[in-house]
Backbone as JSON, one array per atom type, in Angstrom:
{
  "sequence": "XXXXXXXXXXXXXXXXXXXXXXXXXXXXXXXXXXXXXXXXXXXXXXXXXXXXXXXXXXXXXXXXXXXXXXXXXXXXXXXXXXXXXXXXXXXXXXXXXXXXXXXXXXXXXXXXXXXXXXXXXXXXXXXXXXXXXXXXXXXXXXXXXXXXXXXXXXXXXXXXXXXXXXXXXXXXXXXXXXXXXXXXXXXXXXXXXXXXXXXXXXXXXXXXXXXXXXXXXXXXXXXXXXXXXXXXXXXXXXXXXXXXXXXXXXXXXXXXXXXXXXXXXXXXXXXXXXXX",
  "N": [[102.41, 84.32, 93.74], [101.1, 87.68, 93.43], [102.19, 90.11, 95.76], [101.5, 93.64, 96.11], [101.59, 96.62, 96.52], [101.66, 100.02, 97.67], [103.42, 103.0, 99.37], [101.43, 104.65, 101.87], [99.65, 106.7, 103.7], [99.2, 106.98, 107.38], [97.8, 108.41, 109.06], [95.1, 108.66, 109.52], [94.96, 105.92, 110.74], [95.43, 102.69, 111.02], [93.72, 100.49, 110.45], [92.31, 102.29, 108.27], [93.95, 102.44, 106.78], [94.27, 100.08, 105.83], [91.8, 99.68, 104.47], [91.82, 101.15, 102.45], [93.86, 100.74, 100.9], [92.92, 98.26, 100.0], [90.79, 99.66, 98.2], [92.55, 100.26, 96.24], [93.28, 97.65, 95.15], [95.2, 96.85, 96.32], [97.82, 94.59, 98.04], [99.62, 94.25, 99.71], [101.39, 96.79, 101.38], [103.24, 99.83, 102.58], [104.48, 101.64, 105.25], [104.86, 104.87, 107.0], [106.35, 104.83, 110.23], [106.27, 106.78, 111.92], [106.24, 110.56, 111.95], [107.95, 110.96, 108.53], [109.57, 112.97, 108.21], [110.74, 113.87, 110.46], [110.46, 113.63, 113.96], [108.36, 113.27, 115.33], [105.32, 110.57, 116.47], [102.52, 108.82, 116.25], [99.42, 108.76, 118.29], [99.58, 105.61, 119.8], [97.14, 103.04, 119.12], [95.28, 100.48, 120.52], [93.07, 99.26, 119.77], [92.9, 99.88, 116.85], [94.89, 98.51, 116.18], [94.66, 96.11, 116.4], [92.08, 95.68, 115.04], [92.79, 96.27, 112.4], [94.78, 94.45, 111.82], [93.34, 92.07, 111.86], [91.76, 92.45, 109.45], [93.72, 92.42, 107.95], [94.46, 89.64, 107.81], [91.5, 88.98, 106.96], [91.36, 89.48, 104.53], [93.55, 88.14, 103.62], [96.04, 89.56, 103.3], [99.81, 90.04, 102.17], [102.74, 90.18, 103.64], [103.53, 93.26, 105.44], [105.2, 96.19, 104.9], [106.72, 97.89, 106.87], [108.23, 101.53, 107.57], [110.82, 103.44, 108.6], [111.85, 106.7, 109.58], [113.26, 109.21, 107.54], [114.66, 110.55, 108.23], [116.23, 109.49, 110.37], [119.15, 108.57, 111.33], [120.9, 106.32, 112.04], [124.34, 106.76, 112.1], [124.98, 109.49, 112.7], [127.28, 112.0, 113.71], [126.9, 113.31, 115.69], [126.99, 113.08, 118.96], [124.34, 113.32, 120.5], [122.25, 113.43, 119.2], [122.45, 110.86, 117.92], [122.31, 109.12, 119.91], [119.38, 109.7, 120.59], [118.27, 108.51, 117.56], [118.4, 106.4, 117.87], [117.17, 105.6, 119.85], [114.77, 105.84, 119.18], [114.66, 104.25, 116.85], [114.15, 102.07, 118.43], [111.78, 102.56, 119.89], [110.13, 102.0, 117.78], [110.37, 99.85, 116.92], [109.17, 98.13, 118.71], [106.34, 99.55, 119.08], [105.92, 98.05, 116.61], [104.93, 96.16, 117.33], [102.34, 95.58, 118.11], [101.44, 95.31, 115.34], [101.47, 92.44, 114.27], [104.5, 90.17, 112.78], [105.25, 91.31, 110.25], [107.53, 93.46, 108.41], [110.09, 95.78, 109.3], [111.59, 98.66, 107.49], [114.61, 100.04, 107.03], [116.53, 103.16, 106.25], [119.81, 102.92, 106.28], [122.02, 104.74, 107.42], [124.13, 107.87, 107.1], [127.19, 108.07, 107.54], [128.5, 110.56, 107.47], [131.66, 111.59, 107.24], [132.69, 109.99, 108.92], [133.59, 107.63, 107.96], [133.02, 104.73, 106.68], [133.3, 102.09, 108.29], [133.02, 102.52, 111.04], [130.72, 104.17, 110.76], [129.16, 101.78, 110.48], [129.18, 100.24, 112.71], [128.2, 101.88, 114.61], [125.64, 101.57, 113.12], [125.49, 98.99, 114.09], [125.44, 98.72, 116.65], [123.36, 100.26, 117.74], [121.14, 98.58, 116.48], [121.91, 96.28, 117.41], [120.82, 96.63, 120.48], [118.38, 97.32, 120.01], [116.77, 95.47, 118.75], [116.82, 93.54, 120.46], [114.66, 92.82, 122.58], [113.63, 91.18, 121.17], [111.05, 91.32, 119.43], [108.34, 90.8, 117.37], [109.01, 91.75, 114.72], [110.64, 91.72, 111.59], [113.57, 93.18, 110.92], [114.66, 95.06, 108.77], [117.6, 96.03, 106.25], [117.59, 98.47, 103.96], [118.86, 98.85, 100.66], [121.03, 101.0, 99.62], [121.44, 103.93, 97.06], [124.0, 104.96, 97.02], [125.04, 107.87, 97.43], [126.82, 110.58, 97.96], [127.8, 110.36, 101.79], [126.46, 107.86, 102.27], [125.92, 104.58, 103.97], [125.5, 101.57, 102.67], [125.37, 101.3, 100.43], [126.76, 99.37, 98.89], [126.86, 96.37, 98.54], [127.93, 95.17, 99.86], [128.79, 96.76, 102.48], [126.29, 96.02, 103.52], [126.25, 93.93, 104.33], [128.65, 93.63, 105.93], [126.87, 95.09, 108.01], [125.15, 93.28, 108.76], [127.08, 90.74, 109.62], [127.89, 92.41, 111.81], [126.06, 92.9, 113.63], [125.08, 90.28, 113.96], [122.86, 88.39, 113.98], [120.22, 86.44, 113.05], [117.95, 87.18, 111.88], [117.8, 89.58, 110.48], [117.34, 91.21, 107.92], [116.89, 92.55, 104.01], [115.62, 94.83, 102.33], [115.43, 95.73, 98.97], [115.85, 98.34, 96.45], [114.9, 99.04, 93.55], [115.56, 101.74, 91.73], [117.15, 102.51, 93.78], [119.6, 100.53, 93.93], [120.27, 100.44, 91.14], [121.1, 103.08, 90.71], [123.11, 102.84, 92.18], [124.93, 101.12, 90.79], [123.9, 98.61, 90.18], [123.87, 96.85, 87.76], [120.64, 96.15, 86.7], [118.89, 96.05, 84.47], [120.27, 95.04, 82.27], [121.03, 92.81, 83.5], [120.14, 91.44, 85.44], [119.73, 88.95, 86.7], [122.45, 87.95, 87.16], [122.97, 90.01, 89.02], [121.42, 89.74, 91.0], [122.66, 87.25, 91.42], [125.28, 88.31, 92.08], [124.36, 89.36, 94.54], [123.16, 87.19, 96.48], [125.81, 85.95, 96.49], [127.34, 87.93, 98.03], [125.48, 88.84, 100.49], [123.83, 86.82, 100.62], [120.83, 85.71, 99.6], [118.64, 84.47, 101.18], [118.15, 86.8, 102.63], [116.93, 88.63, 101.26], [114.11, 90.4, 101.75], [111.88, 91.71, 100.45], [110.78, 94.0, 97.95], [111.46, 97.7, 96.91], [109.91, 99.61, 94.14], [111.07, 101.1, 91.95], [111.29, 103.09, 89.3], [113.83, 105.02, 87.92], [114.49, 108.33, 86.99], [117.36, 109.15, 86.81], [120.81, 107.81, 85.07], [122.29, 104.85, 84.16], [124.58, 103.88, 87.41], [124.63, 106.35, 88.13], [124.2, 107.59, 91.29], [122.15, 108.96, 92.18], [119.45, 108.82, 93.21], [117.04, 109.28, 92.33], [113.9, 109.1, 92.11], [111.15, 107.55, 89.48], [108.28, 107.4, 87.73], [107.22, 103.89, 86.88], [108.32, 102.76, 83.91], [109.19, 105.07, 82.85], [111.1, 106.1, 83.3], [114.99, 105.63, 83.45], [115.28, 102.36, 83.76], [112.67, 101.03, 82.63], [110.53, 99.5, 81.13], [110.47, 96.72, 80.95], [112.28, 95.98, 82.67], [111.26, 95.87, 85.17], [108.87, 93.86, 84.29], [110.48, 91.76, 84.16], [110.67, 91.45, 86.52], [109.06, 91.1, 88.56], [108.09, 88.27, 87.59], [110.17, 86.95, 88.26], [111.55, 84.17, 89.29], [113.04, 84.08, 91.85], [112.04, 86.34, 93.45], [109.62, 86.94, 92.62], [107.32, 86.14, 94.45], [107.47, 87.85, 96.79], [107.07, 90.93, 98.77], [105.91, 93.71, 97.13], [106.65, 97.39, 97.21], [105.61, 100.31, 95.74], [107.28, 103.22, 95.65], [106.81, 105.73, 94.02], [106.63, 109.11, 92.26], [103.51, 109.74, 92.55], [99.78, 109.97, 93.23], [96.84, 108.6, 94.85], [95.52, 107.47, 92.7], [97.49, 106.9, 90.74], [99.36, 104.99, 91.64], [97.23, 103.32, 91.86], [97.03, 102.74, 88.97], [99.8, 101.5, 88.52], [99.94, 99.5, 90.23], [98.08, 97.62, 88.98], [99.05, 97.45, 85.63], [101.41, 96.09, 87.29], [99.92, 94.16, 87.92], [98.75, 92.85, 85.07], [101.74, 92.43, 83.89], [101.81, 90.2, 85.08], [103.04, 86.3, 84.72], [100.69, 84.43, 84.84]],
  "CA": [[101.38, 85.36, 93.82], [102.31, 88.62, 93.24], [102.18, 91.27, 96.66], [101.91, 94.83, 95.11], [101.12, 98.14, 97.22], [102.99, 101.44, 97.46], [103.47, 103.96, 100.91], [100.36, 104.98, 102.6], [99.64, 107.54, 105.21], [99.27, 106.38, 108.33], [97.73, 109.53, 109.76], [93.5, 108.11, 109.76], [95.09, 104.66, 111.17], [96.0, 101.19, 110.72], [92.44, 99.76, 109.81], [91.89, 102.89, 107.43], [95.39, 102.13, 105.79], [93.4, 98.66, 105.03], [90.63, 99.97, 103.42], [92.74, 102.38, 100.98], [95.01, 99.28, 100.11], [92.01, 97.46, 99.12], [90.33, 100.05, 97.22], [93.47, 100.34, 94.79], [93.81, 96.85, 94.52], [96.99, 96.26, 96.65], [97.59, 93.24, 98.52], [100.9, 94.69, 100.78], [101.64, 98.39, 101.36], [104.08, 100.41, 103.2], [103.78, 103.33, 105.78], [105.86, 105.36, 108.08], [106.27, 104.28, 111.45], [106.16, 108.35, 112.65], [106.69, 111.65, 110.8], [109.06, 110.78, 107.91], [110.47, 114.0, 108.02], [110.86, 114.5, 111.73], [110.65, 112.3, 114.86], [106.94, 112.72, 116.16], [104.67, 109.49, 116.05], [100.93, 109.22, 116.15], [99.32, 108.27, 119.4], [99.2, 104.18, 119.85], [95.55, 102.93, 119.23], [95.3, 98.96, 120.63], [91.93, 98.48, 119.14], [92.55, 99.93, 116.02], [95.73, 97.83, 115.47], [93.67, 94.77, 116.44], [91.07, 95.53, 113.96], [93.79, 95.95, 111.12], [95.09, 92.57, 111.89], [91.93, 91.01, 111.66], [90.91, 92.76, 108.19], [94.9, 91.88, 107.0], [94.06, 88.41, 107.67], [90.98, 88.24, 106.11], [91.61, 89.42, 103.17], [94.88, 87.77, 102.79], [97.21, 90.61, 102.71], [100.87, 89.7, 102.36], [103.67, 90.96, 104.49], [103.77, 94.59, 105.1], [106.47, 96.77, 105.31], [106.59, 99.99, 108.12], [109.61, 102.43, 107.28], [111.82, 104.55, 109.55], [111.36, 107.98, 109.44], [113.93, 109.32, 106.81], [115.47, 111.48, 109.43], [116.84, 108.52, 111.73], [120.52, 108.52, 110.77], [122.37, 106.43, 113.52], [125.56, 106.69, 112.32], [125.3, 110.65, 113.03], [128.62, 112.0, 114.34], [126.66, 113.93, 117.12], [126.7, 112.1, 120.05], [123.51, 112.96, 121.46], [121.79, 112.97, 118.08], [122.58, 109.55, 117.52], [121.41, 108.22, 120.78], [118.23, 109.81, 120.0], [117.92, 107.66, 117.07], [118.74, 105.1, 118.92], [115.62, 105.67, 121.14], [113.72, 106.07, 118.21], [114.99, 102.76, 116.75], [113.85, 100.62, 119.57], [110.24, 102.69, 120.15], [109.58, 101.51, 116.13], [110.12, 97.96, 116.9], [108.14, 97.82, 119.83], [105.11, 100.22, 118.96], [105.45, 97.41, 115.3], [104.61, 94.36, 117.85], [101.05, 95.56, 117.76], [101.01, 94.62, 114.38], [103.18, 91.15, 114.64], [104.76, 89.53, 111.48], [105.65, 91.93, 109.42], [108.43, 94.2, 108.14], [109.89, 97.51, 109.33], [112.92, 98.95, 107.18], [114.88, 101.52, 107.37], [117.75, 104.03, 105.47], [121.33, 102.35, 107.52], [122.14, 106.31, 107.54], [125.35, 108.4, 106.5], [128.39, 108.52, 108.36], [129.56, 112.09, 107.28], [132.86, 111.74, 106.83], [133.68, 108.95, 109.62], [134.3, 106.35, 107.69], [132.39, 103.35, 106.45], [133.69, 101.41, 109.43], [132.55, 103.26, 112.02], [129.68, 104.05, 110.53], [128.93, 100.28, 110.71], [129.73, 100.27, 113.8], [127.07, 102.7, 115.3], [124.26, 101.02, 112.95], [124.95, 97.8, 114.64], [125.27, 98.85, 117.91], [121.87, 100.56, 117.87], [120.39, 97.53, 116.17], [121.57, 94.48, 118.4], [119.94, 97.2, 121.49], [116.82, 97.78, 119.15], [115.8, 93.99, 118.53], [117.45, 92.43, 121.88], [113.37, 92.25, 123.36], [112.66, 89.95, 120.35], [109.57, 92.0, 118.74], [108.09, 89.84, 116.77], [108.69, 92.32, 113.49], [111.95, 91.24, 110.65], [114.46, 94.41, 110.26], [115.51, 95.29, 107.16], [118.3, 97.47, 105.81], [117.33, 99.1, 102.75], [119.5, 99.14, 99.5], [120.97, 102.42, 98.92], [121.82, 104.67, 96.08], [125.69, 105.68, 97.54], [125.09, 109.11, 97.39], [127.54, 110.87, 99.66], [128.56, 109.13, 102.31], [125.38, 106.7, 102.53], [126.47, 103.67, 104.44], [124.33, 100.31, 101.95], [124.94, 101.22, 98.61], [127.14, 98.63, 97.84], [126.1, 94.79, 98.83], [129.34, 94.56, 101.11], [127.96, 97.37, 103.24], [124.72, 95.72, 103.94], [127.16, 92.53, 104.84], [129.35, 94.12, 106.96], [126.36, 95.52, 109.54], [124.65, 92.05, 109.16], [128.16, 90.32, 110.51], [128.4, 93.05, 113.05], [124.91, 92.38, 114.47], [125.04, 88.86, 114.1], [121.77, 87.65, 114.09], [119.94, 85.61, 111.78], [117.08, 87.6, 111.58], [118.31, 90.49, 109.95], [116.8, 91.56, 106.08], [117.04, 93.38, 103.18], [115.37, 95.34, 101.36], [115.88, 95.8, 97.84], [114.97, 99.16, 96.1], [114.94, 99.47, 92.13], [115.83, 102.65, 91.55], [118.69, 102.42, 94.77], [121.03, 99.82, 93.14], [120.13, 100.69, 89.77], [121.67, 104.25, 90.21], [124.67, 102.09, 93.03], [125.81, 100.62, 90.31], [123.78, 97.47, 89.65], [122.49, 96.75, 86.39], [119.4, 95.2, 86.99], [118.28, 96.35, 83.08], [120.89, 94.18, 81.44], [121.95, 91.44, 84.01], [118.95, 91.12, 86.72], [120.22, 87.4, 87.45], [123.99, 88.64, 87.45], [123.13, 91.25, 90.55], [121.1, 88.57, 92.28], [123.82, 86.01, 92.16], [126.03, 88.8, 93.54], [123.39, 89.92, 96.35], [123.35, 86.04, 96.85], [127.12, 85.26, 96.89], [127.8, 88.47, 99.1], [124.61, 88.33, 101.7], [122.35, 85.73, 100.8], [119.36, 85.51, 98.55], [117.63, 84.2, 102.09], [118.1, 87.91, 103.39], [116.19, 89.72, 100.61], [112.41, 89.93, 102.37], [111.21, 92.98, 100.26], [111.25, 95.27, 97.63], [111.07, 98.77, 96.43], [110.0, 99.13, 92.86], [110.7, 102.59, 91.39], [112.0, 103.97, 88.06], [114.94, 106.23, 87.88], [115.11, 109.55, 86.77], [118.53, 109.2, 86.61], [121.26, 107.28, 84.69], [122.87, 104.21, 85.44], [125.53, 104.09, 87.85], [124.77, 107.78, 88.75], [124.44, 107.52, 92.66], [121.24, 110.2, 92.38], [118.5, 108.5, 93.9], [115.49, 110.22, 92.15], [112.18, 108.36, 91.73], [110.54, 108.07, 88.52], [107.23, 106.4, 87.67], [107.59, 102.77, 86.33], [107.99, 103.0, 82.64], [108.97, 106.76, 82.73], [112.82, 105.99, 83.68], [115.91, 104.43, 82.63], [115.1, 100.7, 84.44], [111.88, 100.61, 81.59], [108.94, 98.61, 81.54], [110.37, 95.09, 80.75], [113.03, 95.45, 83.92], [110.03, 95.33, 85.87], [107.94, 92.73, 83.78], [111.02, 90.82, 84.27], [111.33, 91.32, 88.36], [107.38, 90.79, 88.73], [107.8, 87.44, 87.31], [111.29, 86.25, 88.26], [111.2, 83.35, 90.25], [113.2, 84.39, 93.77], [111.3, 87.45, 93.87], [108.17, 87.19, 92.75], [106.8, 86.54, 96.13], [108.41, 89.01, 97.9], [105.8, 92.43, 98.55], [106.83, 94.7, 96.08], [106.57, 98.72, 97.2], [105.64, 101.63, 94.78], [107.41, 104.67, 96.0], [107.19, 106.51, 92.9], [106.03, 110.11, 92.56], [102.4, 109.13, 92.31], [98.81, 109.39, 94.37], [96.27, 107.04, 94.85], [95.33, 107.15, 91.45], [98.55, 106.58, 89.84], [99.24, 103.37, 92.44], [95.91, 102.17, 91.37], [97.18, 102.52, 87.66], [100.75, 100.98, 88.22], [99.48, 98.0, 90.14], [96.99, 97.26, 87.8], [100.21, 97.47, 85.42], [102.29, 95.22, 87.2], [99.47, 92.75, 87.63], [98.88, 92.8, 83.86], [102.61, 92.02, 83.76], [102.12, 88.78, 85.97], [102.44, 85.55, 84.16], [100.15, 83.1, 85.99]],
  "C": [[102.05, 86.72, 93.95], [101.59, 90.0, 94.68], [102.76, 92.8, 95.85], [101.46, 96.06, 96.41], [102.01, 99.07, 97.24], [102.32, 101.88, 99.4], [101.96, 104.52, 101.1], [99.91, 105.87, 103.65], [99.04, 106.73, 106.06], [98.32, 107.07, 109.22], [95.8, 109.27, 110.09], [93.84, 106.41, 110.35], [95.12, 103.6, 110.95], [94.92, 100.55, 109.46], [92.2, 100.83, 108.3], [93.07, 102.62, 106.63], [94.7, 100.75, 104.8], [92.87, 98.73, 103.86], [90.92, 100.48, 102.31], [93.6, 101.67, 100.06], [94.17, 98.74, 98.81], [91.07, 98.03, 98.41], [91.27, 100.73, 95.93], [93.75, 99.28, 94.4], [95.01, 96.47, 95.19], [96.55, 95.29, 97.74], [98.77, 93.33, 99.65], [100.4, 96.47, 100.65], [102.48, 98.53, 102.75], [103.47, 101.63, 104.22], [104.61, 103.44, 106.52], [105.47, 105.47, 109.56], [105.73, 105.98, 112.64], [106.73, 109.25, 111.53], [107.91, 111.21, 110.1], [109.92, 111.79, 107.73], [111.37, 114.85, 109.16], [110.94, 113.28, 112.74], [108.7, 112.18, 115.69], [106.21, 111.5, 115.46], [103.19, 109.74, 116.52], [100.66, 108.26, 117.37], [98.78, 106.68, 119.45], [97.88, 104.05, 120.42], [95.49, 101.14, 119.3], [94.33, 98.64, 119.67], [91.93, 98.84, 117.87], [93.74, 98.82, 115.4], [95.22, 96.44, 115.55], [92.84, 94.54, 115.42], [91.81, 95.45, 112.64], [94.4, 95.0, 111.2], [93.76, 91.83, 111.43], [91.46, 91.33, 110.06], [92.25, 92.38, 107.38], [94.86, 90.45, 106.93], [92.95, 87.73, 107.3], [91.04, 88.34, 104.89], [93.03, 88.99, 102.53], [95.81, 88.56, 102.18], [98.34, 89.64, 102.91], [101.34, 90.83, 103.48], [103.4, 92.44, 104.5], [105.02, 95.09, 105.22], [106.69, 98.02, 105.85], [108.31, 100.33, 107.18], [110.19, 103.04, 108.13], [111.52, 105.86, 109.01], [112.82, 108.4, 108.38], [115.1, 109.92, 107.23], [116.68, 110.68, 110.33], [118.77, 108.08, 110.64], [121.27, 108.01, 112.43], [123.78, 106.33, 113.31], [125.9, 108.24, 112.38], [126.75, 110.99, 113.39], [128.47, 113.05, 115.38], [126.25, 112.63, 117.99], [125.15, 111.69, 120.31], [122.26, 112.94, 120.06], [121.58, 111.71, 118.03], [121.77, 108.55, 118.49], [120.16, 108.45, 120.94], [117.56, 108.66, 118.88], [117.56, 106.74, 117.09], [117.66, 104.56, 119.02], [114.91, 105.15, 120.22], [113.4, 104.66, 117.36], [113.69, 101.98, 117.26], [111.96, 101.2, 119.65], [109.69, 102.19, 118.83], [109.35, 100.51, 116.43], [108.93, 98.23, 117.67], [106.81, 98.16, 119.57], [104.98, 98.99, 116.76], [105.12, 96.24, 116.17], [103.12, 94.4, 118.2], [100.22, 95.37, 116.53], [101.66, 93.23, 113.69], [102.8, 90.55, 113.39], [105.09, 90.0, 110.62], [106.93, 92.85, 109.46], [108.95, 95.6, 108.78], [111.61, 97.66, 108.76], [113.57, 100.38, 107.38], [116.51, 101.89, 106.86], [118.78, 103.1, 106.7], [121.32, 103.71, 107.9], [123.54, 107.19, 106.69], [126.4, 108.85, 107.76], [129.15, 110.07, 108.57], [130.65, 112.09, 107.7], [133.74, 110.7, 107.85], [134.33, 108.19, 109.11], [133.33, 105.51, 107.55], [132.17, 102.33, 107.96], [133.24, 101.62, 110.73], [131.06, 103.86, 112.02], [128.44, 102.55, 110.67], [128.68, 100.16, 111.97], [128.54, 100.9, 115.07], [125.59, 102.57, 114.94], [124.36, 99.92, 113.92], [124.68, 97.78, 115.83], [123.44, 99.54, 118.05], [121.05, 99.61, 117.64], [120.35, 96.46, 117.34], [120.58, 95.6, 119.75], [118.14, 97.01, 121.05], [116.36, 96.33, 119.62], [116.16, 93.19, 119.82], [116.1, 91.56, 122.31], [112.67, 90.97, 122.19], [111.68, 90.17, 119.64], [109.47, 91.41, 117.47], [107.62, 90.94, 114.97], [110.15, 92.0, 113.1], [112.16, 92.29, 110.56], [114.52, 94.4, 109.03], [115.99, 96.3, 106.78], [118.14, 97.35, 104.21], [118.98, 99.31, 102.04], [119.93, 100.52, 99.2], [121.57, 102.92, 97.87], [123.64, 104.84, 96.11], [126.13, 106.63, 97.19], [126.0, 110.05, 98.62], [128.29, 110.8, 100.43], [127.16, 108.26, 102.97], [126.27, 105.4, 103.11], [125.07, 102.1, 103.74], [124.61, 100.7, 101.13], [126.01, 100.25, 98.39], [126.48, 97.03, 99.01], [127.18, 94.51, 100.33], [129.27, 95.33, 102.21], [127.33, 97.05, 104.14], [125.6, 94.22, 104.62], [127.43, 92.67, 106.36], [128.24, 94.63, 108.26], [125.91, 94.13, 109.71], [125.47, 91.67, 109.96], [128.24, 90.92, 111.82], [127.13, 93.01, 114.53], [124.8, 90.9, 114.98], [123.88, 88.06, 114.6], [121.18, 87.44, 112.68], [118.9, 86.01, 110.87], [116.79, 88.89, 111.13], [118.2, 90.62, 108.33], [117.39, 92.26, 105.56], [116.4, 94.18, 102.64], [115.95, 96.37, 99.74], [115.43, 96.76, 97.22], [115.6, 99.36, 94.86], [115.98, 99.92, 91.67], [117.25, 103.22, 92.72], [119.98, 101.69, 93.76], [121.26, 100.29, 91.79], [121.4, 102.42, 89.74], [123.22, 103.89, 90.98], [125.33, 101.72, 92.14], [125.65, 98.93, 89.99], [123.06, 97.03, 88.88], [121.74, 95.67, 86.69], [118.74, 94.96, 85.4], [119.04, 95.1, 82.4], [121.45, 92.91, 82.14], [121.4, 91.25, 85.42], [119.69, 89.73, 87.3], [121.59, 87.44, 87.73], [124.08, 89.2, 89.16], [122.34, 90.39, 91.48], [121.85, 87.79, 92.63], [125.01, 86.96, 93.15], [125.62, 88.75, 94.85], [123.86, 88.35, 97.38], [124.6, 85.68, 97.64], [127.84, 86.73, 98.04], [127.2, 88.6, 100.66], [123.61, 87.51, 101.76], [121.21, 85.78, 100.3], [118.32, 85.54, 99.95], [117.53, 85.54, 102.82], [117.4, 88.91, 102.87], [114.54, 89.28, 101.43], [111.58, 90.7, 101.36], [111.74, 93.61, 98.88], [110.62, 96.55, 97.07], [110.83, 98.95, 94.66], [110.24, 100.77, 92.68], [111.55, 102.56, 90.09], [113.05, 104.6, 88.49], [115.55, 107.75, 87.05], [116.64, 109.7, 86.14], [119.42, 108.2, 85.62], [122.18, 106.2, 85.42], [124.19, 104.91, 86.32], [125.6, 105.83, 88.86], [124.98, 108.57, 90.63], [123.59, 108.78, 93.51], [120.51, 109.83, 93.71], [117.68, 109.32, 94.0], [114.57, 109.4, 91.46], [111.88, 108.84, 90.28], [109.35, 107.14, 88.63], [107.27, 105.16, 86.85], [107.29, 102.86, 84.57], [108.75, 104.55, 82.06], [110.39, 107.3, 82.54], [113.62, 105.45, 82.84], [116.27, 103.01, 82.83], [113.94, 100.71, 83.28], [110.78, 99.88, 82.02], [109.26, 97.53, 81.75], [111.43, 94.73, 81.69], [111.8, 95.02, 84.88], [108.96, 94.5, 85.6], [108.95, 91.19, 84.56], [111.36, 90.05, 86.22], [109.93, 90.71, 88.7], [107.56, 89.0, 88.48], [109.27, 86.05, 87.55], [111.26, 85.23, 90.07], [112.18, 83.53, 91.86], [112.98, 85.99, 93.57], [109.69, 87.63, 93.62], [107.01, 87.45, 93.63], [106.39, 87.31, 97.34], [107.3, 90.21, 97.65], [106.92, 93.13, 98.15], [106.23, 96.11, 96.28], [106.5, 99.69, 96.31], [106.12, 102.56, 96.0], [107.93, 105.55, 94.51], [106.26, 107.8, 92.53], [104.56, 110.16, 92.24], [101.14, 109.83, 93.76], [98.34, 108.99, 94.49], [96.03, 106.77, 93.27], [96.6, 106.51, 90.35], [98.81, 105.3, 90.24], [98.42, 102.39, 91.78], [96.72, 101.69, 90.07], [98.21, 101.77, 87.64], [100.61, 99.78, 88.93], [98.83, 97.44, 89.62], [98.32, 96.88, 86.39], [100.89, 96.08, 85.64], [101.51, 93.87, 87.46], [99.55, 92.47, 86.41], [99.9, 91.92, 83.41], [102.66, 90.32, 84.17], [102.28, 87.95, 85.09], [102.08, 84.55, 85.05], [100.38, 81.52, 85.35]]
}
């Protein structure tokens, strides 16, 4: 069955996130845990996250997937920065165990100029703190572009914090238009870059993914959104991901420069694509 939704504001509340899903047609969707551009969060509402449970379970939503704010960089190389993040981290999980079972991912961050290693080093440590209480929501480090000094754009990356956390319950998310510009042809050798993902962290670690186009060319290491069809990934990379049997499953994210109307149009789209 195919889970389709894109990002959502968050800002009218859980239950109204519902309703907006299900009048485009989506069956997952995404949203940011607190300002994606900043660190404030919106004031915790019990009864409304109660009521959005109850309307995600009757209508048989799939998984969702919350986000990190875009801002949260814990491998900073300010001290007190970082342990901010930190904070910020751990209040995500916790304030996501009012909606239990689902996803929250989030950028690893950028080291600026530490080092890979060290950069590692300061995601995992924030992480094993973050999840220690158990909150009944799956991490996931997002796929990145390797713009920079991004710490995830290559597969061995995303390894290396897993190992350093060492828990079992530790994801992926997979974004399009990320690997695609990292350096992994998905256009010409989709089952190629899965057996890597596979043979470097595990097929069982992908939970998720991002679907976007790319603006950009391969290999480039941009990480600029395009609308599905519009890019250099095409229409029939994504006919082919929609329908490929260890992903199909998996809730698949629009973040592509779009508003409700366009969503509507590109899940409509990638149902089309389905073959049942």
């Amino acid at each position: 069955m195919l889970y389709a939704g894109c990002h959502l504001s968050a800002t009218k509340g859980n239950a109204a996130m519902v309703k907006t899903a299900m009048s485009i047609d989506a069956n997952t969707f995404a949203f940011f845990t607190r300002n994606p551009r900043g660190s404030s969060a919106k004031k915790e509402d019990p009864a409304d996250c109660a009521k959005a449970v109850a309307m995600l379970k009757e209508h048989n939503f799939g998984t969702l997937v919350a986000h990190g704010a875009y801002t949260m960089n814990l491998c900073t190389a300010d001290p007190e920065a970082r342990a901010f993040t930190a904070d910020v981290l751990a209040d995500d999980l916790r304030r996501m165990a009012a909606l239990p079972g689902n996803f929250y991912n989030f950028h690893p961050g950028s080291h600026v100029g530490q080092g890979v290693e060290a950069g590692v080093g300061y995601i995992a440590a924030a992480l094993k703190k973050a999840m220690e209480p158990n909150y009944p929501v799956t991490v996931l480090l997002e796929a990145m572009a390797g713009k920079g000094s991004e710490v995830g754009g290559k597969f061995e990356e995303l390894k290396m914090i897993i190992d350093a956390v060492g828990r079992d319950d530790l994801g992926v998310c997979i974004d399009t238009c990320h690997i695609y510009d990292g350096g992994y042809d998905i256009v010409n050798d989709l089952d190629g870059v899965l057996a890597e993902f596979d043979r470097v962290v595990g097929l069982h670690r992908l939970k998720a993914l991002h679907l976007n186009d790319s603006k950009n060319p391969f290999a480039s290491h941009k990480d600029r959104h395009e609308c599905l069809g519009q890019g250099s990934l095409g229409l029939e990379t994504f006919r082919r991901i929609v329908n490929h049997p260890l992903l199909r499953n998996k809730p698949m994210i629009l973040e592509t420069p779009n508003e409700l109307p366009g969503y509507a149009a590109e899940i409509a789209l990638l149902r089309s694509m389905e073959v049942r």
